[in-house]
C-alpha positions as CSV (number, residue, x, y, z in Angstrom):
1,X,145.1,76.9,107.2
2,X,142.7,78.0,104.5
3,X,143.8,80.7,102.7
4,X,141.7,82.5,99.4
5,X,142.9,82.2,96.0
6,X,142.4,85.4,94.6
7,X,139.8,88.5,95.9
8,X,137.7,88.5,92.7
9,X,136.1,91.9,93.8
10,X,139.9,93.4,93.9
11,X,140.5,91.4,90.1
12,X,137.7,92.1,87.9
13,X,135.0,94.7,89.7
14,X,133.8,94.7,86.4
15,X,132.9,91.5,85.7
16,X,130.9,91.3,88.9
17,X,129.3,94.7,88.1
18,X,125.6,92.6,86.6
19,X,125.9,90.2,89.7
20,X,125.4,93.0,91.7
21,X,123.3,95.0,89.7
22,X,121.2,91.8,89.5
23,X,121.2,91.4,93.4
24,X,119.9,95.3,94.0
25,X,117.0,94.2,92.1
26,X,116.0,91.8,94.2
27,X,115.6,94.8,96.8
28,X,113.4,96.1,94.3
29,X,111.4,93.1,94.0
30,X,108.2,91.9,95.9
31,X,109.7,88.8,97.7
32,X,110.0,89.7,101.7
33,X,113.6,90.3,102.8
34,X,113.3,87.5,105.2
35,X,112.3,85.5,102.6
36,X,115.2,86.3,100.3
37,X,117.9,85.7,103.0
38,X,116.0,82.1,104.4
39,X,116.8,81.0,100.4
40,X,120.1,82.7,100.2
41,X,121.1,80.8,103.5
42,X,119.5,77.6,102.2
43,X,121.1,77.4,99.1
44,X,124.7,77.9,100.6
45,X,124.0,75.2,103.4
46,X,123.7,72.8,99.9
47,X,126.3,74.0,98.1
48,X,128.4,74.0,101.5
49,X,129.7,77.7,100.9
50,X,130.8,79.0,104.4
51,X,131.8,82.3,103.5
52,X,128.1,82.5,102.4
53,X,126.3,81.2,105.2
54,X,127.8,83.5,107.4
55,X,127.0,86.6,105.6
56,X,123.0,85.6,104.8
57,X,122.5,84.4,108.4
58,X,124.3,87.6,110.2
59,X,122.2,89.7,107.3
60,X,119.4,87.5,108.4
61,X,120.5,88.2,112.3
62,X,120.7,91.5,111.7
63,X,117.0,92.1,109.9
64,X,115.2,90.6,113.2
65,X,115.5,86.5,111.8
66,X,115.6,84.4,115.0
67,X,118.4,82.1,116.0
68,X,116.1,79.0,115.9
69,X,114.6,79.5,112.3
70,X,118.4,80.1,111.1
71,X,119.4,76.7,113.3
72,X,116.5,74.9,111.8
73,X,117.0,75.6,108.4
74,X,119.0,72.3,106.8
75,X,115.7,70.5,108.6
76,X,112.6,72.7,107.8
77,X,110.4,69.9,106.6
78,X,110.3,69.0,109.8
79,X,109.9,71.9,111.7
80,X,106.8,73.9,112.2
81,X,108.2,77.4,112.2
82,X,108.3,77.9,108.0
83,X,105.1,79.8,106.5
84,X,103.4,78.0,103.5
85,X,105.1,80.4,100.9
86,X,108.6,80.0,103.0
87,X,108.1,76.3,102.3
88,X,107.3,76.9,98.9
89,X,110.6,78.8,98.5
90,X,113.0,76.7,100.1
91,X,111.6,73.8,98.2
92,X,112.1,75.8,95.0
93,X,115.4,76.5,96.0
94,X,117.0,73.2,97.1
95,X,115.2,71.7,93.5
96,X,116.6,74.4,91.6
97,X,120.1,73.8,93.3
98,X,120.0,70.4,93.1
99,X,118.8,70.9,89.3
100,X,120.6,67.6,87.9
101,X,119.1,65.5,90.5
102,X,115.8,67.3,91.0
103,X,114.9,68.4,87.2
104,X,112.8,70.7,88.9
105,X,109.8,69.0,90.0
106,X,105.8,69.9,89.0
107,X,104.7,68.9,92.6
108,X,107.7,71.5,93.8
109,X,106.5,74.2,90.9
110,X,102.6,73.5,91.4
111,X,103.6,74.3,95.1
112,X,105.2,78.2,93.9
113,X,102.7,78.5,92.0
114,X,99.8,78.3,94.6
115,X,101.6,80.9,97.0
116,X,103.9,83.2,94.3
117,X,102.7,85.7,91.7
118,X,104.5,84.8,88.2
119,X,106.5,87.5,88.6
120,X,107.6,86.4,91.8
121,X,108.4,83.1,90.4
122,X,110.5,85.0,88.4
123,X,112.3,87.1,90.6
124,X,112.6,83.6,93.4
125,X,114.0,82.0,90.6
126,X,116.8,84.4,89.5
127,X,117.4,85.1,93.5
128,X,118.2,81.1,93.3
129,X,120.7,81.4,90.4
130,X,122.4,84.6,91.8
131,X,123.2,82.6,95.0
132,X,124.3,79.8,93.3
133,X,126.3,81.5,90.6
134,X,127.9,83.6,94.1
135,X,128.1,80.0,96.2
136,X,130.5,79.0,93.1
137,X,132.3,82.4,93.2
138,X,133.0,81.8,96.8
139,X,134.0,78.7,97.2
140,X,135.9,78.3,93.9
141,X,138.3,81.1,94.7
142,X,138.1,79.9,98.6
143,X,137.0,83.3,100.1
144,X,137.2,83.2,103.3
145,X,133.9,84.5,106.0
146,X,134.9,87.1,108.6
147,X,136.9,85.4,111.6
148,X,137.5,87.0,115.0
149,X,141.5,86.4,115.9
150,X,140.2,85.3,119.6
151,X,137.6,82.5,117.8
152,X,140.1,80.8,115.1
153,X,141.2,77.4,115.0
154,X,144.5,77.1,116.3
């Protein structure tokens, strides 16, 4: 059974304190909420955080997303239901978290650049850390995403 290593917001609130800071800014900010949870989501499928996943796509869910963009996700190349800036973004985001392998491509940046202001850039780009920097928070201390008792594995 997986079980968490330690509850880093019970540990050291303090040390989270600018992660969340950081993430009200992006409330702030002029990237579309739907926007910011399709990258948060994205970026957690990579990384494989599940504790993740399940709070961006509920948050998604819950902020009118449909099921079928959320289940499309891990194959929007291929699927016709991603705006050009969407596009943009998520290829932004899987260079960015796939930054050794990527190096963060021109074509991918040329691409932001046509359908993001550079203060957007900015803002998709720190959204992209954030997530990451939280994708490793989750799944190095194993927190563990909400579970109905009726719904876990025996």
């Amino acid at each position: 059974m997986l079980k968490a290593r330690l509850i880093p917001y019970e540990v050291a609130p303090g040390a989270l304190k600018p992660m969340i800071e950081l993430e009200k800014s992006f409330k702030n900010s002029r990237l579309e909420h739907s926007l910011i949870e399709l990258v948060k989501t994205r970026a957690s499928q990579i990384n494989g955080c599940a504790y993740c996943v399940h709070m961006h796509t509920k948050d998604a869910r819950a902020n009118g997303e449909s099921e079928e963009r959320l289940y499309l996700l891990s194959a929007w190349r291929e699927s016709p239901l991603y705006s050009e800036r969407e596009r943009a973004a998520l290829a932004w985001t899987e260079a960015l978290t796939l930054i050794s392998e990527t190096h963060a491509p021109d074509e991918d940046y040329a691409e932001l650049s046509r359908h993001f202001t550079p203060e957007e850039q900015v803002s998709l780009t720190l959204l992209i850390g954030a997530i990451n920097t939280w994708n490793r928070i989750a799944i190095g201390f194993r927190s563990i995403h909400p579970v109905e008792a009726s719904r876990a594995a025996a």
